[in-house]
C-alpha positions, 0 to 999 in steps of 0.5 A: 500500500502506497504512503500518503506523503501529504500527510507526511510533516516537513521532517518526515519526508526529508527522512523519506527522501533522504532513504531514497537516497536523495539530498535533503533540499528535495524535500524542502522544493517537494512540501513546497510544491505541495503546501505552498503553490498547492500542486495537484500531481508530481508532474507538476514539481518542474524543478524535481527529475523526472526520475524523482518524481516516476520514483515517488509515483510509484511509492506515494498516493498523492491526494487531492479532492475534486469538486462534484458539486457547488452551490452559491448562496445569492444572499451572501456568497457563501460557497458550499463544496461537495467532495468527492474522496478518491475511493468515492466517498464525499465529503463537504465544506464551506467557503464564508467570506467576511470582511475580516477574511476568508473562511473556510469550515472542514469536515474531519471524518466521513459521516459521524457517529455521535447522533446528535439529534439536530445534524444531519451529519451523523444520520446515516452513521460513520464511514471512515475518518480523513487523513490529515491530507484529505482535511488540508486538500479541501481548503487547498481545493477552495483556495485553488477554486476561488482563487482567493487565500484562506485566513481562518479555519473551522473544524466544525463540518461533518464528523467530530474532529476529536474522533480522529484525533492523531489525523486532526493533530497532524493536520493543525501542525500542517496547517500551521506550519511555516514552511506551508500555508502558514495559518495562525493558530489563532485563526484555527477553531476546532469543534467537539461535542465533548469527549472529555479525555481528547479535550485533556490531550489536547489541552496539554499539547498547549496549541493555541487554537480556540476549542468550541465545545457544542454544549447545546443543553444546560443540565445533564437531563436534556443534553442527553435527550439532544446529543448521546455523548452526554450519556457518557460525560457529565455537564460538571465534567465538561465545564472542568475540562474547560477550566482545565483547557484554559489554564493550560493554553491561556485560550477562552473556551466557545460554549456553541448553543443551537437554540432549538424553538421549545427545546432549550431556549427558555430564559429558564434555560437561558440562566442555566446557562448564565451560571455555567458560563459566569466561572468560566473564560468563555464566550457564548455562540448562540446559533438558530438551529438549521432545520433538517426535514428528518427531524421536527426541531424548529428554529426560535423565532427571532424575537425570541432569539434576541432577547435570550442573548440580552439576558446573558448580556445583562449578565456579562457574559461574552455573546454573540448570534452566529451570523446566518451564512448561505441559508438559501442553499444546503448550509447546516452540516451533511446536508448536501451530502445527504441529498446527494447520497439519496 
């Protein structure tokens, strides 16, 4: 079986090169091929032999994604991409455009298995997971696509990145890696419905990412009723775990909150919440929840939105409405995959 040599780090294919019996340099002119100028073949490195790279084709897969499917929002831009894995499996991403920069939100794993009631990502279960190569060939696809550079990057599409978390630690050192794209750490969100032990490992690998904990329910009761994970972590524990986040990277913790109509968006609810928050360095991202038609939730109606977040401000805690992006297309996550799969 070939290697996966987009997956390999900087020093890792100097060592595969240098095995090769190739000098050191190569390596540097190879990742740079890749990472930087975002090549999609070997036969595109014109400055490598044409013995180097026939050798690498024969030992290396060399991924890259192509896009079966593209919608474009009319409100807004927003672009959402479908695709298609190299053994025929699909995955999507978004494109956002701000004007702080572009955005680009990825999936982590083929499907997803943690059946959180609300996405349509996890209704058909978990595939496989993505290598670390296959999460960066998707913002290297839209960067090729639109022609515009990536700034920020959200691992928060299909799948749980903490499930796939020795890929998802490769990728964020790709990602972030000087010789590369070069992406601030700080620009780097990853998402997890709280598996508490990863949310410990990476907490003590001391990145300086934001981690986003989709939290979605105030008490243990009705978290479970929305997201199966909570039947193995407690709220208490999670809230520890994000103590412990913080006091090991300096980095406030995002409490992510789909505000489901008749759910858990009382203002009962609402000063649940206000307490969970209060202790910790946290900022609350309240989210309407996109409907999908194989559930019943509904959206909280605007009015109703609005004045949950002013109860929280009152209050001090950091708040902010997630700004609706690309609503007139397949926007809420696996929904585009599914309809395509279907």
């Amino acid at each position: 079986m070939k290697k996966d040599i987009k997956s390999f780090t900087l020093t890792q294919l100097t060592d595969e090169l240098t095995a090769m019996g190739e000098k050191a340099f190569r390596a540097k002119q190879m990742y740079e091929w890749m990472h930087v100028k975002l090549v999609r073949s070997f036969d595109e490195m014109t400055n490598l032999s044409k013995e180097i790279r026939e050798r690498c084709k024969e030992n290396y897969s060399f991924t890259t994604l192509h896009a079966i499917e593209v919608q474009e929002s009319k409100l807004d831009g927003t672009k959402k991409f479908l695709f298609e894995l190299s053994d025929g499996n699909l995955v999507e991403s978004v494109w956002m455009k701000y004007k702080h920069g572009n955005s680009v939100c990825i999936s982590s794993q083929v499907g997803c298995r943690m059946g959180c009631k609300f996405c349509a990502s996890t209704l058909d279960g978990l595939e496989r997971n993505l290598l670390p190569s296959e999460m960066l060939e998707q913002i290297y696809a839209i960067t090729r696509l639109t022609g515009e550079r990536v700034s920020n990057v959200v691992v928060m599409g299909i799948g749980e990145p903490m499930d796939n978390y020795d890929n998802l630690l490769t990728f964020l050192r790709l990602i972030t890696d000087e010789n590369g794209l070069n992406i601030s750490q700080r620009n780097i969100t990853v998402s997890t419905c709280g598996l508490v032990p990863k949310m410990r490992q990476l907490a003590e690998e001391k990145l300086q990412i934001t981690l986003a904990l989709s939290l979605h329910a105030t008490t243990d009761e009705k978290r479970k009723k929305l997201m199966p994970i909570a039947n193995r972590y407690s709220i208490k524990e999670l809230m520890e775990i994000c103590n412990y986040y913080f006091e090991q990277t300096g980095r406030r913790i995002t409490f992510e909150y789909s505000l489901v109509g008749g759910v858990n968006d009382t203002m009962e609810d609402a000063r649940e919440l206000i307490a969970l928050a209060k202790p910790l360095c946290c900022h609350v991202n309240l989210i309407p929840v996109n409907p999908i038609k194989e559930r019943d939730y509904v959206q909280s109606d605007t009015g109703h939105v609005q004045a949950f977040k002013n109860i929280l401000e009152k209050n001090k805690i950091n708040c902010t409405i997630r700004r609706e992006m690309g609503r007139d297309i397949d926007g809420a996550c696996g929904q585009l995959r599914r309809r395509h799969i279907t």
